[in-house]
N, C-alpha and C positions, 0 to 999 in steps of 0.2 A: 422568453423564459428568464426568469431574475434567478440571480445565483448570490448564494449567502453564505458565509465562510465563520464558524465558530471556532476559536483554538482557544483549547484546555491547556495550562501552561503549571507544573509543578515542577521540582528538583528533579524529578527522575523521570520526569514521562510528559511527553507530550501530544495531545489527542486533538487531532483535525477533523470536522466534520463539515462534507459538502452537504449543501440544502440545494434543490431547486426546485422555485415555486413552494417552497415553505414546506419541501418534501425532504428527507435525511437520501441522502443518492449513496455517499462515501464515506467512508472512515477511514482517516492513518492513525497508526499509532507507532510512537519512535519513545523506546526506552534506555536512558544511558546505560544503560549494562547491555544493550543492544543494539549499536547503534547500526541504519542501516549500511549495507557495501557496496551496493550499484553506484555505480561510478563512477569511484574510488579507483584510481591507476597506481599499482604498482610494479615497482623490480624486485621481480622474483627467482626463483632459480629451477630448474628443472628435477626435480626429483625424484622421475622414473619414466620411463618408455613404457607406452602398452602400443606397440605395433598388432596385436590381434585384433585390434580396436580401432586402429590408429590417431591416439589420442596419448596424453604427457597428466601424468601430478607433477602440479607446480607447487611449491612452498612460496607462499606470502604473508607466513607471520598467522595464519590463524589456527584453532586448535585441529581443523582437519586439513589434510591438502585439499588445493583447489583442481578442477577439471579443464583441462583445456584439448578442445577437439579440433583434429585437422581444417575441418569445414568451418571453423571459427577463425583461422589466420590468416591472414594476406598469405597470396599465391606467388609467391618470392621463393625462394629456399636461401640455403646459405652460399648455394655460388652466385647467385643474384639472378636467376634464370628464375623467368617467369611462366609455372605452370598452368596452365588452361581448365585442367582436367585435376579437381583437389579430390573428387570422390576416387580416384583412382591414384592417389599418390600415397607415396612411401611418409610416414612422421618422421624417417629418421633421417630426409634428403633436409629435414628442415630444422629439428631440434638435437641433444644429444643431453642425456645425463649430467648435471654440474652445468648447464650452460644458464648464463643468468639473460633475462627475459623480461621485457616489457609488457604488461599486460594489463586487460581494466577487466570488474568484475561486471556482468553481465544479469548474474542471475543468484541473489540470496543462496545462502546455504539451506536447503528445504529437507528437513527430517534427517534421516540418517547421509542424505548428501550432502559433500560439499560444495562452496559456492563453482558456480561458471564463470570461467574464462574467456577473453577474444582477446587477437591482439587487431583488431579490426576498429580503432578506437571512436569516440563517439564525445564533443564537448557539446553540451548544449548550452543555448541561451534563451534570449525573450521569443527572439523568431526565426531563429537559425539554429543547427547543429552542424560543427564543425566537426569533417569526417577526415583526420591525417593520412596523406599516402595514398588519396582517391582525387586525383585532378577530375572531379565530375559533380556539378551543379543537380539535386535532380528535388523533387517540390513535394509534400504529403498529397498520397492519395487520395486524401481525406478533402481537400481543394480539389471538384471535381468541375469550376468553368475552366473551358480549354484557355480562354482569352484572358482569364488571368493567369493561367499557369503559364502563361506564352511569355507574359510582361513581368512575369518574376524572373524567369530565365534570363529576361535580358538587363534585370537589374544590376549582376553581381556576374564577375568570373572567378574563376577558380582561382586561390590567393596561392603565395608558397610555399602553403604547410598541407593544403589540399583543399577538396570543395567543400561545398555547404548544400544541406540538405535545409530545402525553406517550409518549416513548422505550418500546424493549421492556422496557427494564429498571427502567419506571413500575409496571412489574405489580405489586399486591401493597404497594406503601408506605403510608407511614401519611401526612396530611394534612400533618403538620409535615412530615415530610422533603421534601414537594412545596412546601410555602412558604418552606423553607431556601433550597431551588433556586430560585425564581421571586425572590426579592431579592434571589439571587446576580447573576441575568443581568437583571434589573431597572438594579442599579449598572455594573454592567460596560456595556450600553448609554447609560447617562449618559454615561460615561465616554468611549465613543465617539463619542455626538454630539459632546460638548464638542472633542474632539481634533479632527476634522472642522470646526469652526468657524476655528480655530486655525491646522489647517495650512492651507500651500500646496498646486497644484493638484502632481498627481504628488508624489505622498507615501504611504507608508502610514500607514493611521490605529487598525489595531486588527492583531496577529497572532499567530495560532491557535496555542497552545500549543505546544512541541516533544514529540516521540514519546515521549518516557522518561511524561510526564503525558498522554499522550493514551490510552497502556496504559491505564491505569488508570482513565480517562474512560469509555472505549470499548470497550474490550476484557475485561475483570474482570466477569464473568455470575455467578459464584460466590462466597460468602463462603470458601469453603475453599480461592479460589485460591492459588496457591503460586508466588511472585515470586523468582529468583534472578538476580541482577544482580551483576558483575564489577567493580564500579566504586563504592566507598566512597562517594563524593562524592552521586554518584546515587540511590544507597540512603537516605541522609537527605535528598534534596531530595524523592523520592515519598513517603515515610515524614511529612515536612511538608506536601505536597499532601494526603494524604488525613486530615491531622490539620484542616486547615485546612474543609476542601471535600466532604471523606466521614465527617463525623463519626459517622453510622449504620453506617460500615464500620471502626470503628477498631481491630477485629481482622485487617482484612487487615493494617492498617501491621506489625504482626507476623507477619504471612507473607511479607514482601517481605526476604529473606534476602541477607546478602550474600554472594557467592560469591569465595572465596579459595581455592580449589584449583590447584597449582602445572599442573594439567592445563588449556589453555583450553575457557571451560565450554561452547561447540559442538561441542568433541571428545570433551566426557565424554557428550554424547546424541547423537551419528553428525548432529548438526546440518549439517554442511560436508560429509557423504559426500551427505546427500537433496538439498543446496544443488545441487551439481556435477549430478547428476541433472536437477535438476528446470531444466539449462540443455540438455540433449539432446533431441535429436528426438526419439529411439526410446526407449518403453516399455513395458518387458517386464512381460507379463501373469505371473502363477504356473503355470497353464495351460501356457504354452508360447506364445500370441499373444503381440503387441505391439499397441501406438499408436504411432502416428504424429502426433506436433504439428508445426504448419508455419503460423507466427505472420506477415502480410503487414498492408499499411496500412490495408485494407478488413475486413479477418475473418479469425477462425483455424479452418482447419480442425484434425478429430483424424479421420485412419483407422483403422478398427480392422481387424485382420489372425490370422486365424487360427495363423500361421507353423508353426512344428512340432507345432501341438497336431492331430491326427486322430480325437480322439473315439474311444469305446467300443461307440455301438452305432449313429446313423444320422447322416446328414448337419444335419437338422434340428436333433436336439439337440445336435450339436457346437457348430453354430452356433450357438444359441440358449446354450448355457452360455459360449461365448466374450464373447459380446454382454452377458451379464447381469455378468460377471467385470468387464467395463470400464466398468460402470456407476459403481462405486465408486472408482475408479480415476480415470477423468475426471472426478468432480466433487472427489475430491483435487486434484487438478491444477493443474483452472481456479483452484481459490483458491490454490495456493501457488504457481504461475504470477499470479496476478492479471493474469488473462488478462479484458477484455474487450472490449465490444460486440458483435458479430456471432459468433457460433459456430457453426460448422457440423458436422456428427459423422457421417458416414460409417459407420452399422454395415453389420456384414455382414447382407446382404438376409435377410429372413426371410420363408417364406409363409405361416405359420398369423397370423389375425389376433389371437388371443389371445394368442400370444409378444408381437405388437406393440405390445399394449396392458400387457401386463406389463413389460416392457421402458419403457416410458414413464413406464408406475406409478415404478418404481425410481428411475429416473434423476429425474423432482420431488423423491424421499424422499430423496433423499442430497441434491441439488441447496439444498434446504430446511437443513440444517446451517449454509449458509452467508450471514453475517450480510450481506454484498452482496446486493441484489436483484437476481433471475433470474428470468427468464419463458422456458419450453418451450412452442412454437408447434405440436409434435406432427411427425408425419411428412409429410414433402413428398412429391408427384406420383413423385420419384424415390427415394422412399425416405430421404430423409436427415433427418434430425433437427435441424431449426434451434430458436437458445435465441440469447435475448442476456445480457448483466450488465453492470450499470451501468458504466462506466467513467469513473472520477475520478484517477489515478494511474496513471502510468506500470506496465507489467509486469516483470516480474522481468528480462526478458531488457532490454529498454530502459534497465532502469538498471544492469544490471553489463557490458553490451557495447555494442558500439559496431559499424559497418559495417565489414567485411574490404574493404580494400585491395586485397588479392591477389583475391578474385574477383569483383572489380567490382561492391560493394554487394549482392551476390547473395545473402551470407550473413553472419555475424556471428561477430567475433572479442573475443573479451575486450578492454576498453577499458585501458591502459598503468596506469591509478590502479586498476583490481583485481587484475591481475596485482601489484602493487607490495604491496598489502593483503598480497593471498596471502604474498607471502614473507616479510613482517613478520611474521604467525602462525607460517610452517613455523619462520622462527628463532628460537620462541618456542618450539616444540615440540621444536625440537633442542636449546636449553638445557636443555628438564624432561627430554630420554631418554636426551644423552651426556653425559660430564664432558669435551669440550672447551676448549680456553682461548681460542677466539676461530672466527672464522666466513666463509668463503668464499662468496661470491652469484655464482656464475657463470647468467648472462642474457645476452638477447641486449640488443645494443649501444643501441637504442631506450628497451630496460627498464632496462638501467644509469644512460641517459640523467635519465631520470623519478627515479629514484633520489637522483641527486647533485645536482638543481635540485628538482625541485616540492617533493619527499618527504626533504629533506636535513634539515631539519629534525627530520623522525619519525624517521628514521636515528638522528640522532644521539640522541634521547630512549632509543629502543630500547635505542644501546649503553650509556649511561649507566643503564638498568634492569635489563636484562644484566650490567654491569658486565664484559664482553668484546667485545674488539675486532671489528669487519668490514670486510671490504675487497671491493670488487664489483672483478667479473672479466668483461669483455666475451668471449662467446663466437661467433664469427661462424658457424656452424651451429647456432643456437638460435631458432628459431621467436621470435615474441612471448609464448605464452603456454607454451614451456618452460623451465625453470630447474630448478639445483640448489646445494642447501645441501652444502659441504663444512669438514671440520676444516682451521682454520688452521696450517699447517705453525709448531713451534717457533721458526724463525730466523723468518721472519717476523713473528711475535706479538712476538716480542724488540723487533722495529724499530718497531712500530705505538706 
């Protein structure tokens, strides 16, 4: 399977998209006024006890407190007595009010919650993650030959900041490259203590790479991956990352291309048509079915719906070739929705039990692609298919949209800063496809708003990159997320 890596690179946002096999699998998106917090370590301070819970708000500097839960710390207390049993202990043998605290973020702030805490910490690198405070070696479940998990065990022992957990992408390397890695995050935890000594309580003390380097941490399974990035600047900062840090890889530095086509490069792979897509409910099978996504604060479900498709020869197999069609289809979804926790799946009822367990088969076999952990629990009492996936990041829709106004949080409206994005691109795309002399933004008054204060600035970058004028035009029958690009009339371009 070829794997092909696209990043969108502006001022304020940066857009990652996985392909395999020339298919869209993944989307990040990392916005400066957002950037992400997993695993970011800070000194924090304890800011209150919930013993009914047994769990602590920590203050680390963000607008909410963060959550830190018993079952998330090392089983120490503070006389240095090591607990066995943490589902059964006291928070308060452990932390106390005003007590300042180490701790790394685990898990985004998600809706009205604040981010997650551990003090269970976690350094990753290219094929190791170093676990502080854990003298124990142990390999991804995801390496499932015994005889290599044997011979990675015996690659590496526990160093003296703790063990190391060997990555999927440990499969297969040679001994150097695992002790390259293990002195990387050997230093980089010095480095961290030290800092931690240093600062003040509410601070951060260590933080986690930015996305353009995390690609290529994380993501890069292949040596023949193939890196195109829109952004000069970028391309020799990763090109210096893997010169630095992937020295066994320093063929990919030469597949990380930089992309200068006057086309933007999400338009030149239908990047922005599956984007817009993968923000609607309804998904249309080839078949003639659809799904139904309907994303809430507890769990998403997905319906599957036979819709225009009637089959050829019984009801059975209708159903059953509808069911197996959204097999493949939902478990694209969930990862380019980066949809999780709770899932619930809705197929259409089936009575033979051997469709049921085929149907099961499939949906693990595609579910498995994806490098998030997922567990299928099988079919329930009512026939529905529960699974969950790990959730660490906000979903797709939480970070390009925001609660609709107009129907009373009911549903979800493009957020004022993506609408804004969008039209930054479409005026990019109407300089590569007319010879206009300059450019009209008619939007509605809200979006204009956001234009000539947040985004005045990109504005003006825009026109001076364009080297043609724009001029936003409030239209008051314009929804929030409708707009249009029009040619600047002559006598006007004259005055601008």
């Amino acid at each position: 399977m070829t794997q092909e890596i696209l990043v969108n690179v502006t001022p304020r946002e940066v857009r990652v998209a996985l392909l395999e096999s020339g298919v869209l699998q993944e989307l990040y998106i990392e916005r400066s006024v957002h950037q992400g917090l997993v695993g970011n370590i800070y000194k924090g301070r304890v800011s209150r006890l919930l013993p009914g819970i047994q769990a602590a708000f920590v203050d680390i500097g963000l607008d909410r407190s963060a959550f830190l839960h018993i079952a998330d710390m090392h089983n120490t207390d503070r006389a240095g007595e090591v607990i066995a049993d943490l589902a059964n202990a006291d928070i308060r043998n452990f932390l106390s009010a005003g007590q300042e605290l180490l701790v790394q973020v685990y898990k985004e702030p998600l809706g009205s919650k604040g981010a997650r805490l551990t003090t269970q910490f976690t350094i990753p690198s290219r094929y190791l993650v170093l676990t502080p405070g854990i003298s124990q070696n142990v390999v991804s479940q995801k390496i499932t030959d015994e005889a290599e998990r044997a011979r990675l065990l015996t690659m590496l022992t526990p160093g003296p900041h703790g063990g190391y957990i060997f990555r999927t992408l440990a499969e297969g390397v040679t001994q150097a490259e695992l002790e390259a890695d293990k002195n990387f995050l050997d230093a980089m935890w010095v480095e961290v203590d030290a800092n931690c000594r240093q600062s003040q309580a509410i601070s951060r003390v260590y933080e986690e790479i930015p996305i353009v380097l995390r690609v290529l941490r994380d993501l890069v399974g292949y040596r023949q991956a193939k890196i195109q990035v829109d952004h000069l600047a970028t391309v020799e900062q990763m090109r210096l990352y893997v010169q630095l840090y992937m020295p066994d890889m320093l063929t990919l530095a030469e597949n990380i291309i930089f992309y200068d086509a006057p086309q933007p490069i999400f338009d030149s792979y239908f990047i922005e048509e599956e984007l817009q897509k993968a923000l609607e409910r309804k998904v249309p099978l080839s078949s003639g079915g659809h799904l139904i996504f309907d994303q809430t604060e507890a769990m998403t479900t997905v319906d599957v719906n036979t819709g225009s498709y009637i089959g050829q020869h019984n009801l059975e197999q209708t159903i059953f070739k509808t069911n197996f069609e959204a097999v493949d289809v939902i478990a694209r979804q969930v990862r380019l929705r980066n949809l999780g926790g709770i899932i619930i799946i809705d197929f259409i009822d089936m009575t033979d039990p051997l469709h049921q367990e085929q149907l099961l088969t499939a949906l693990t076999t595609a579910l498995a692609q994806d490098s998030v952990k997922t567990q299928v629990s099988g079919l329930s009492g009512l026939g529905l298919v529960q699974m969950t996936r790990k959730r660490t990041h906000e979903s797709l829709e939480h970070i390009l949209c925001e609660a609709c106004p107009t129907c009373q949080s009911r549903g979800t409206v493009k957020s004022l800063q993506t609408v804004c994005y969008e039209i930054f691109r479409e005026l990019k795309r109407a300089a590569f496809r007319y010879p206009w002399g300059g450019f009209v933004v008619c939007a509605a008054a809200e979006v204009i708003n956001e234009l000539m204060n947040e985004e005045a600035i990109m504005l003006e970058m825009l026109e001076t990159e364009l080297s043609k004028p724009i001029k936003l035009q409030t239209d008051n029958f314009y929804g929030r997320e409708r707009f249009n690009i029009l040619p600047m009339p002559d006598k006007e371009k004259n005055l601008c």
